[in-house]
N, C-alpha and C positions, 0 to 999 in steps of 0.2 A: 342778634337782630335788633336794631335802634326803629324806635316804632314811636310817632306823634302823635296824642291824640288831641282834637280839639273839639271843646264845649264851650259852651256859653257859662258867665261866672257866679250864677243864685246858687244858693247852698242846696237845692236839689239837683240840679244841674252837675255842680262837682261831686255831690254824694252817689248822683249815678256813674258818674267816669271813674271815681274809684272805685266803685263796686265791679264796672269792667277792665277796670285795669289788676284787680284782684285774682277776678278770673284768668285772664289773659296768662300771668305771671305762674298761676298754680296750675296751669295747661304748659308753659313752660318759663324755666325759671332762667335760663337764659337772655330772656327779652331784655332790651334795655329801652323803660318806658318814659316819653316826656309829656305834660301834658301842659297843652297850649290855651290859656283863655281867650274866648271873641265874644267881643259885644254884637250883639244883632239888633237889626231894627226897632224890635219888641223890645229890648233891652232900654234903649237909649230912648224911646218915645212911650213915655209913664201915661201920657194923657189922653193920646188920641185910643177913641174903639179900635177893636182888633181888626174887625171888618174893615175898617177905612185905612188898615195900615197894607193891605193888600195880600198876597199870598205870600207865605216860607217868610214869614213876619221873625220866627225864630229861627230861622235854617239857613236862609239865601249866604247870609256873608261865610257862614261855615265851610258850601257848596263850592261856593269861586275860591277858599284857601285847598280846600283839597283837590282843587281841578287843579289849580297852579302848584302842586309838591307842596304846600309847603306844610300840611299835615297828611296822614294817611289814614286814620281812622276820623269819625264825630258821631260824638254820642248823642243820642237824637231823643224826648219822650216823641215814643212815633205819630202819634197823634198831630203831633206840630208839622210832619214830613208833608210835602202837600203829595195827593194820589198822581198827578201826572209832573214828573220829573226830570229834572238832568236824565239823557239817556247815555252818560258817561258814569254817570253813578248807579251804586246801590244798595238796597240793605240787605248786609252780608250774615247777618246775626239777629235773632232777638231773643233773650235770655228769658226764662222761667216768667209769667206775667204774674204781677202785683193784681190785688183789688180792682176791679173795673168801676167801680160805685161813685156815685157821686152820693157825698153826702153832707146836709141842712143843719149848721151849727148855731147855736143862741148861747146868749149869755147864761149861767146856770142860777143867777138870781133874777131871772126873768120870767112872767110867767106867758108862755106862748103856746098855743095849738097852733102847729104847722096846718092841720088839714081844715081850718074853720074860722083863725083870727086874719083879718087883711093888717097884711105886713107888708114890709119893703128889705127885698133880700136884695144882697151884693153879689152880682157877676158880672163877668166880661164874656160869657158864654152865650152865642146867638140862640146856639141848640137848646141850652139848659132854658134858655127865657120861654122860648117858642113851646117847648112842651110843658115848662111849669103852666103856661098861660090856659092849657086846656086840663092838664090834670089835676094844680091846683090854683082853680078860678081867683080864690081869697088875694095868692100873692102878688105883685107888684115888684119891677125887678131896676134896680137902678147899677150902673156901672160903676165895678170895680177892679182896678187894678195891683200891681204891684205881686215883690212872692207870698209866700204862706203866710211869716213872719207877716208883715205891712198890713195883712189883710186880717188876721186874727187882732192885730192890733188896733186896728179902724173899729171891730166889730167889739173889741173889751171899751172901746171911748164911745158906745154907741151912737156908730155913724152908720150904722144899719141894724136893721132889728134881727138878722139873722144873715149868712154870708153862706155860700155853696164853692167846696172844692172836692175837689179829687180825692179819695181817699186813699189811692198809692202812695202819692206824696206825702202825706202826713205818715203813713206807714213808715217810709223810707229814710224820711226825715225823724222816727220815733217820736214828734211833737206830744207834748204831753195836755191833753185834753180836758184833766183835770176842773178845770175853767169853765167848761160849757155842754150841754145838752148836744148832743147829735144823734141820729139815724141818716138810713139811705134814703133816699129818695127812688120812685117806682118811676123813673124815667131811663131809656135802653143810652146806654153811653154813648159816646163819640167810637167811631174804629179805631180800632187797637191802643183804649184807653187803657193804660195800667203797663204798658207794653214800651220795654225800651227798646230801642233801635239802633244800632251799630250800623254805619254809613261808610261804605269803602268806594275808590274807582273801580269800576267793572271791570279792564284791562290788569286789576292788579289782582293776577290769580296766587299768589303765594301769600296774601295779607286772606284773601278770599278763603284758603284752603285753611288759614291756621282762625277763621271765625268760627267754620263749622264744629272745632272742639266746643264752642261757648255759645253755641247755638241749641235752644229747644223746639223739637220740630213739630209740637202739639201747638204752641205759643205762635209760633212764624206761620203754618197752617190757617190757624182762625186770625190772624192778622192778616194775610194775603186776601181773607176772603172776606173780611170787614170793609177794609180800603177799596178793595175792586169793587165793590157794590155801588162806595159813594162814588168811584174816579168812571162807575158808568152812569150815575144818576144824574152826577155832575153839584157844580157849586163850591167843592173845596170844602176846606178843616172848617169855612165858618158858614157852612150850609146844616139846616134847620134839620141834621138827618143822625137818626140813631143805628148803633148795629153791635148783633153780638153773635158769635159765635161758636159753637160749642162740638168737638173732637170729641168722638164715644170709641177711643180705640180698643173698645172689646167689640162691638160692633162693625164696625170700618167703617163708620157712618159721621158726616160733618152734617150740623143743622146749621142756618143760619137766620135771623130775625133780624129784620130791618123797620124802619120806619121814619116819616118824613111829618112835619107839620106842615099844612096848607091854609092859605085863607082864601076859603071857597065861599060864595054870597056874604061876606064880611065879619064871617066866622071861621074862627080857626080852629082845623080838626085834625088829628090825628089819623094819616093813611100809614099802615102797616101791611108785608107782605112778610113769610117765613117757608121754608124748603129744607128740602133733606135728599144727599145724594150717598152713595156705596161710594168711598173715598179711601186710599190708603192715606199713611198719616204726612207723607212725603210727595201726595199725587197733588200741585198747584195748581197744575192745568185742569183737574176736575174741581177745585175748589175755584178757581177763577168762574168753568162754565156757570156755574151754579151761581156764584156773586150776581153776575153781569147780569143773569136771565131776571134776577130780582131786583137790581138795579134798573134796568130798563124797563121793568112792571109799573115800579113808580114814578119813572120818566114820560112814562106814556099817560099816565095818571095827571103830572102838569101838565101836559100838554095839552091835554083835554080839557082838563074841570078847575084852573086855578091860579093861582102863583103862590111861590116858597114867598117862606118871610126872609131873603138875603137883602 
């Protein structure tokens, strides 16, 4: 079976497409696997904010190759996926999840308190800015782009006094840290941060059936119910909204925690809402109710008393 996949070409990016093409292979060794690089808009545009580059900044040109044949898989970090989508697509797979953390790195001959010195950290993250803004008052957030690589390298020429990523990535990528000072940061991730995503046609039920060997149904579970929360809150991958979710399958029970930053009377605050439902590990449509009913807790929240910071 000759099987395309296509990703985007940062060396996380291909370090995840082989790690599913790994799998894929040792589920069966038959496959005959290619894999396709595409630049995406996020790709090719280093300069502009995320925000201004619009939604499926990393996805859209993957979407139109696999609508048109001419890949069958793309490896997606899910996060990038926007919540409301091609309805000819889907994510067919999400494998074991990485770290969900974000975490606050300095140079290691620097002397800094994160929680008390006013610094100027590096992101390109609306969510990360909006809740550092209320949890830690001190920081100051100025835009940064580029991969791991670019950005670790900005922060050793100190062109920020401290930079904030992903801590899957750096896992994935084994970077060596050696360099600099880090912890996480107590802000609730993006949905299905740490979480990769395998993207197939919906109509293609035989690519469909050979994901679910390389599928984790604890992982796809609290990702379904992360993303449905924001895709009922609304705003997309670059709305001011955190979420995490946690599968007790000795229990049967899914929690979920969400939260959104607001700026209500010209202060920005932190609204949170969390729930818990009787769930098997494979029941969507009860992880969905439970997202949506928390998602539109905090829809009804702007509505009322505020506006997001998008």
């Amino acid at each position: 079976m000759k099987i395309t996949i296509g990703t985007r070409g940062s060396k996380l990016a291909l370090t995840q497409t082989y790690y599913i093409k790994n799998l894929l292979e040792n589920l069966n060794e038959n496959l005959d696997i290619e894999i396709k690089i595409i630049k995406t808009k996020g790709d090719i545009d280093q300069k502009s904010k995320l925000s201004q580059l619009g939604l499926g900044v990393f996805t859209k040109e993957l979407d139109i190759k696999m609508l048109n044949n001419e890949i069958d898989l793309a490896v997606h970090s899910l996060k990038d996926v926007p919540t409301i989508w091609n309805e000819n697509l889907t994510i067919s797979a999400t494998p074991t999840r990485e770290s969900y953390n974000d975490i606050i790195l300095w140079n290691k001959n620097t002397d800094i308190d994160i929680k008390n010195d006013s610094i100027v950290v590096g992101t390109s993250s609306i969510r990360r800015g909006a809740f550092l803004s209320v949890k830690y008052p001190n920081i100051s957030t100025k835009v940064l782009r580029g991969n791991i690589d670019t950005r670790l390298k900005k922060l050793k020429e100190n062109k920020y006094d401290a930079i904030i990523l992903a801590e899957a990535g750096l896992k994935r990528l084994n970077i060596d840290l050696n360099d600099f000072n880090y912890e996480p940061l107590d802000i609730l991730p993006a949905p299905a941060q740490g979480v990769i995503g395998v993207a197939s046609r919906r109509e293609d039920k035989e690519i469909i059936e050979l994901l679910k060997g390389i599928n984790d149904n604890k992982t796809f579970l609290e990702s379904i119910a992360e993303r449905w929360a924001l895709r009922e809150y609304g705003g997309g991958c670059q709305a001011p909204f955190g979420a995490l979710a946690t599968y007790y399958p000795n229990e049967g029970k899914l929690h979920l925690t969400c939260a959104v930053v607001h700026n209500h009377n010209n202060k920005n605050i932190i609204i949170s809402r969390e729930g818990k439902i009787i769930c098997g590990i494979e029941d969507i449509e009860t992880a969905k109710k439970l997202a949506m009913g928390i998602g539109n807790e905090l829809k009804e929240f702007y509505d009322g008393h505020g506006k997001t910071l998008i």
